[in-house]
C-alpha positions in Angstrom: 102.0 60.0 139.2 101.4 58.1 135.6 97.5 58.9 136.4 98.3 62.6 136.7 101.1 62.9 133.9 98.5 61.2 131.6 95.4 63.4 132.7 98.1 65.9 131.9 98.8 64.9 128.2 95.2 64.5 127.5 94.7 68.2 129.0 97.6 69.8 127.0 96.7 67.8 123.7 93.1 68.9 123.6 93.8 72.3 124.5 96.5 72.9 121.7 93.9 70.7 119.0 91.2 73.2 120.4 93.4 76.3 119.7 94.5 75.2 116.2 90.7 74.3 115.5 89.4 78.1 116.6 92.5 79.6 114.3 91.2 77.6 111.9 87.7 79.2 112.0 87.8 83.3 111.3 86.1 86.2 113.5 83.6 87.7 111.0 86.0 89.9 109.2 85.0 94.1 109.2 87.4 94.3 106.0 87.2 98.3 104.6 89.4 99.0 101.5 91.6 101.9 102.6 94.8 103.3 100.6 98.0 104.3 103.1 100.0 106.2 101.1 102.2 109.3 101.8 101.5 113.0 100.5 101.6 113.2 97.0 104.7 115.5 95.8 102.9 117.7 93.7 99.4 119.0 94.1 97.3 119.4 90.2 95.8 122.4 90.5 92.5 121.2 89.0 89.2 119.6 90.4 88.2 116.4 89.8 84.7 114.2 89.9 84.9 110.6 91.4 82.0 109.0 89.8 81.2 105.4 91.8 84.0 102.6 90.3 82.0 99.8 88.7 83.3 96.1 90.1 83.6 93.8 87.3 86.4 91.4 89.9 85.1 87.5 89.2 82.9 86.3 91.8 85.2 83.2 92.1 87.6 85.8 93.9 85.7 86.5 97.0 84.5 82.8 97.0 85.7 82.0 101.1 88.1 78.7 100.3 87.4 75.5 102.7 88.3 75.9 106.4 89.8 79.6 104.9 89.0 82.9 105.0 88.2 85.7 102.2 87.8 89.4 103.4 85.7 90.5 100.2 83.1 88.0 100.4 79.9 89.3 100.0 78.1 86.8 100.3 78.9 86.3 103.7 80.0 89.0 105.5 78.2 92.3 103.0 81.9 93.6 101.5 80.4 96.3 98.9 83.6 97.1 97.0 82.5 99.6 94.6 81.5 101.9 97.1 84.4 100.8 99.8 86.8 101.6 96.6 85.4 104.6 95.7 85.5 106.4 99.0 89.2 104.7 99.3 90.2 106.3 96.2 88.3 109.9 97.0 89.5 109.8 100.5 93.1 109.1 99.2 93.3 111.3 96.4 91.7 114.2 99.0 94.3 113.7 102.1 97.0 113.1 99.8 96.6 116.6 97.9 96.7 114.7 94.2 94.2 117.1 93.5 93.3 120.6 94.1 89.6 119.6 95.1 87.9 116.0 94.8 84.7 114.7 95.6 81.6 112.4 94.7 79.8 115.4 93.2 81.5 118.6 92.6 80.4 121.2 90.5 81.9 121.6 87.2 84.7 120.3 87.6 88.3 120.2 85.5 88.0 116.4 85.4 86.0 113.4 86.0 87.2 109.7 86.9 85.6 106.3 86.5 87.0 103.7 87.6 86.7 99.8 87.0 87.6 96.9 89.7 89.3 94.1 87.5 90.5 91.6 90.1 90.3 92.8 94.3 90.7 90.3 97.0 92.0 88.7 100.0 92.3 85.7 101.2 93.5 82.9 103.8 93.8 79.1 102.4 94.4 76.3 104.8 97.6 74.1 103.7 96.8 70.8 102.8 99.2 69.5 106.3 96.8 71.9 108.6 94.1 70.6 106.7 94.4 67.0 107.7 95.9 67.7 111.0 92.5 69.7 111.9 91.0 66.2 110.7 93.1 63.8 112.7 93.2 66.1 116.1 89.1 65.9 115.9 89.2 62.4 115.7 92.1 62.1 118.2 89.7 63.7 120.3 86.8 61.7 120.0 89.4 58.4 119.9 91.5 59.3 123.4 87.9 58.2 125.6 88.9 54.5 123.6 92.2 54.3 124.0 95.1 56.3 124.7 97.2 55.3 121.7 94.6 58.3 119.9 97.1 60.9 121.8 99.3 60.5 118.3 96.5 62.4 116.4 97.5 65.1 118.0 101.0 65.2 117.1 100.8 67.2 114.0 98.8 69.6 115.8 101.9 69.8 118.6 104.0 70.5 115.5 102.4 73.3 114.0 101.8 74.8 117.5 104.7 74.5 118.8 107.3 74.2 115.5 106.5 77.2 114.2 105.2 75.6 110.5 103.2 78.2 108.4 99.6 76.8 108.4 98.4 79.0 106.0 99.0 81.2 102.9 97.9 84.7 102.7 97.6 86.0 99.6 95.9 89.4 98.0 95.3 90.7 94.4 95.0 93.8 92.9 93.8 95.3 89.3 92.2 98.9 89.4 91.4 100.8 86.1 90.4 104.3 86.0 89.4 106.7 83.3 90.3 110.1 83.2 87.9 112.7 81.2 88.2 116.7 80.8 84.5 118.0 81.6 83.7 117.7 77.7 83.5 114.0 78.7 86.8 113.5 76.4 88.8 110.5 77.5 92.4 111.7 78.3 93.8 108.5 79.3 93.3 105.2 81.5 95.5 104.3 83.5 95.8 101.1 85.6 97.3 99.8 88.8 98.3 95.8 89.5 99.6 94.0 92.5 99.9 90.8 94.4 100.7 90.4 97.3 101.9 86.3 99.5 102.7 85.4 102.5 103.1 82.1 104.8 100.9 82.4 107.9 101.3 80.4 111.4 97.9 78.9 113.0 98.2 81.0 116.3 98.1 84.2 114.3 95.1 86.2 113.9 94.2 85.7 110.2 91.3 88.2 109.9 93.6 91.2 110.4 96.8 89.8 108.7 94.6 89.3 105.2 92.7 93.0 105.9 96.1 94.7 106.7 97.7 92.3 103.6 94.5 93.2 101.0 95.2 97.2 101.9 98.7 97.6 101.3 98.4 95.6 98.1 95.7 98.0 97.3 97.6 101.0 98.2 100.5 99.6 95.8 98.3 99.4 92.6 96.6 103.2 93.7 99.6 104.6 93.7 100.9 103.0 90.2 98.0 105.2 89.4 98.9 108.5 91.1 102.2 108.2 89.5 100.9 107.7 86.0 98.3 110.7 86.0 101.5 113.2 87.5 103.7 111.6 84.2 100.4 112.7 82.4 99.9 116.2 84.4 103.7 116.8 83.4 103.9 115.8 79.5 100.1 117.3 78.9 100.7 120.6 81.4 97.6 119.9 83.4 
């Protein structure tokens, strides 16, 4: 019976490490900005030009951190955000009825917008405790065929499983700029849109759709900081 309840423990404990270990390694992410926003209350009877935004967000933002995860990375997995932002935005500003018409190209239009990426990203970032219990539980591994006594690397892995200990933080940032212009190519105004967005994460959750869900409603926030500032403008200017 003590041969079986240790075959057991040696089962259970590689099985959990195992599980912690895949969490800790991210599906290829399919991350596509998107705004969810409700109908806008009042429609500007005017058309507007979405020229393509311009991303000027550091590179040091999409960076994927160690044994993390970072949905914007281009590097890795192709995120274009200019062009991912701009059909968010024309999409959003379309559905929601901001505008009377909007498009990439529309001819002659009341208005044109260009719009600047200053920060946009999303993120996962391994705590420091998963961090070296992801280190321990692969040599516990490695150290149970020598002696049983390795079965205690595992034990911070049994906590995180099983106790319910955030392993990660998810966190996403937001700064969009866009620039409004009659069809003279006046400026009219710019107006911005910031958020941030943080939240604790447990190792059996899936983290590639929990920072792409995260990265969009902070995104959502800052566009409609902006829809609210260009009705205040539609209102005081009578456009």
């Amino acid at each position: 019976m003590r041969k079986v309840a240790a075959k057991f423990l040696i089962f259970l404990s590689l099985a959990i490490s195992s599980c912690t270990a895949v969490s800790y390694v991210p599906q290829i992410p399919t991350y596509t900005p998107k705004v969810n926003l409700d109908v806008s209350p009042q429609t500007i009877n005017k058309s507007v030009q979405i020229d393509p935004f311009k991303d000027a967000s550091p590179k040091e933002d999409k960076k994927t951190p160690f044994m993390g995860l970072s949905v914007t990375d281009y590097e890795l997995w192709g995120c274009e955000l200019d062009s991912g932002v701009t059909n968010a935005v024309i999409a959003d500003f379309s559905d929601s009825r901001l505008f009377n018409q909007v498009g990439r190209k529309v001819e002659n239009p009341d208005f044109i917008i260009r719009g600047e990426i200053k920060k946009f990203y999303g993120k996962s970032q391994l705590s420091t405790f998963a961090k070296v219990s992801s280190t321990v539980g692969v040599a516990g591994i490695i150290g149970i065929f020598i002696t049983p006594w390795a079965l205690l690397a595992f034990l911070p892995d049994f906590v995180l499983f099983l106790g319910g200990i955030p392993a990660s933080t998810n966190r996403s940032e937001m700064a969009i700029e866009m620039r409004l212009y009659d069809n003279e190519d006046n400026l009219i105004n710019t107006y911005t849109g910031k958020s941030i967005n943080s939240n604790p994460a447990l190792v059996y959750r899936d983290q590639t759709l929990a920072v792409s869900n995260m990265t969009n409603r902070t995104f959502s926030k800052a566009i409609m900081q902006i829809r609210d500032q260009i009705l205040a403008d539609a209102a005081r200017l009578g456009f």
